[in-house]
C-alpha positions as CSV (number, residue, x, y, z in Angstrom):
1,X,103.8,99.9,126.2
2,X,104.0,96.5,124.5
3,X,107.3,96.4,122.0
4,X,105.3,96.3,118.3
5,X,103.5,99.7,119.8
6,X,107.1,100.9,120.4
7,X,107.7,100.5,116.5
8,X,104.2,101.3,115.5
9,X,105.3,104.9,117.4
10,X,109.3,104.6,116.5
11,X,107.7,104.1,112.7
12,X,105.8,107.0,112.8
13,X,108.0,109.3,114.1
14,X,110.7,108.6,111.8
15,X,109.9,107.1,108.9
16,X,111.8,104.2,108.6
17,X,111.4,101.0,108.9
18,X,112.8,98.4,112.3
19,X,113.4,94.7,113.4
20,X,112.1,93.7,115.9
21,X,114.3,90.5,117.4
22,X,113.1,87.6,119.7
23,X,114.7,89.8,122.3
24,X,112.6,92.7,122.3
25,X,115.4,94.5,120.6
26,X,114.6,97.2,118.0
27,X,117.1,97.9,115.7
28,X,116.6,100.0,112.7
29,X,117.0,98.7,109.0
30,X,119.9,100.1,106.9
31,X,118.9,102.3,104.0
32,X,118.5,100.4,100.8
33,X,119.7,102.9,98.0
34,X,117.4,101.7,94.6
35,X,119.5,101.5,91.4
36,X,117.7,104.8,90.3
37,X,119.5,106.6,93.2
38,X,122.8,105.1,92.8
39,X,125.9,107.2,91.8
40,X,127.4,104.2,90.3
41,X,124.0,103.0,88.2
42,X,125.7,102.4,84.7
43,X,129.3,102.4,85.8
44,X,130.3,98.8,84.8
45,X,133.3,99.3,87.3
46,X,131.2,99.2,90.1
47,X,127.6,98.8,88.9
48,X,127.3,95.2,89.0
49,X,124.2,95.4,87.0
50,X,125.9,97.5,84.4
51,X,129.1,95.0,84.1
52,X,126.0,91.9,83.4
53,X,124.4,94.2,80.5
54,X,128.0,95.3,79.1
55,X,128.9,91.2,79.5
56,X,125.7,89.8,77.9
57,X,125.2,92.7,75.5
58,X,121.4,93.7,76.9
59,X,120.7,97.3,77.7
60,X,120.8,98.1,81.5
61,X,116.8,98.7,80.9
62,X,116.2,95.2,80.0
63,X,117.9,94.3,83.2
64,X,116.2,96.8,85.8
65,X,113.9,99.2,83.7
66,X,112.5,100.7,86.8
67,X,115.6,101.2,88.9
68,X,114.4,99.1,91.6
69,X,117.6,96.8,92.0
70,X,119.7,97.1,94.9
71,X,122.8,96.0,95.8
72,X,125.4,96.1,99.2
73,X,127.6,98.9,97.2
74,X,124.7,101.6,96.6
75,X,125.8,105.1,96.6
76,X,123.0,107.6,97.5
77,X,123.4,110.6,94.4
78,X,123.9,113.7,96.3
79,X,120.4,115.3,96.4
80,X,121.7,119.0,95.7
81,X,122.7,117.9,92.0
């Protein structure tokens, strides 16, 4: 089985999404948590968004008014709450 199949069938089975390197090597992609599903989305402490609206005075939804930012510090919101 040729290596993209391998993903094609890694893809499917588990939804997420893979690298493929010059190697051959497949290595999943970390999860990317979206602003929406942040814990800290409109914490200016850690949001970084949030501290850039607070600093320039714009609402966070002028800035990201669908919640698709990301950034390195996301926070996954638990899902039971």
């Amino acid at each position: 089985m040729a290596d993209m199949e391998k993903v094609i069938l890694l893809k499917e089975q588990k939804k997420q999404k893979f690298f493929v390197d010059s190697d051959g090597k497949i290595t999943p992609l970390p999860d990317v948590v979206r602003c929406k599903d942040c814990i800290h989305r409109g914490d200016s402490g850690k949001c970084v968004l949030s501290a850039i609206s607070e600093e320039k005075n714009f609402p966070l939804f002028m800035l990201d008014n669908r919640g698709e930012w990301f950034c390195a510090d996301g926070k996954r919101r638990d899902e039971t709450t």
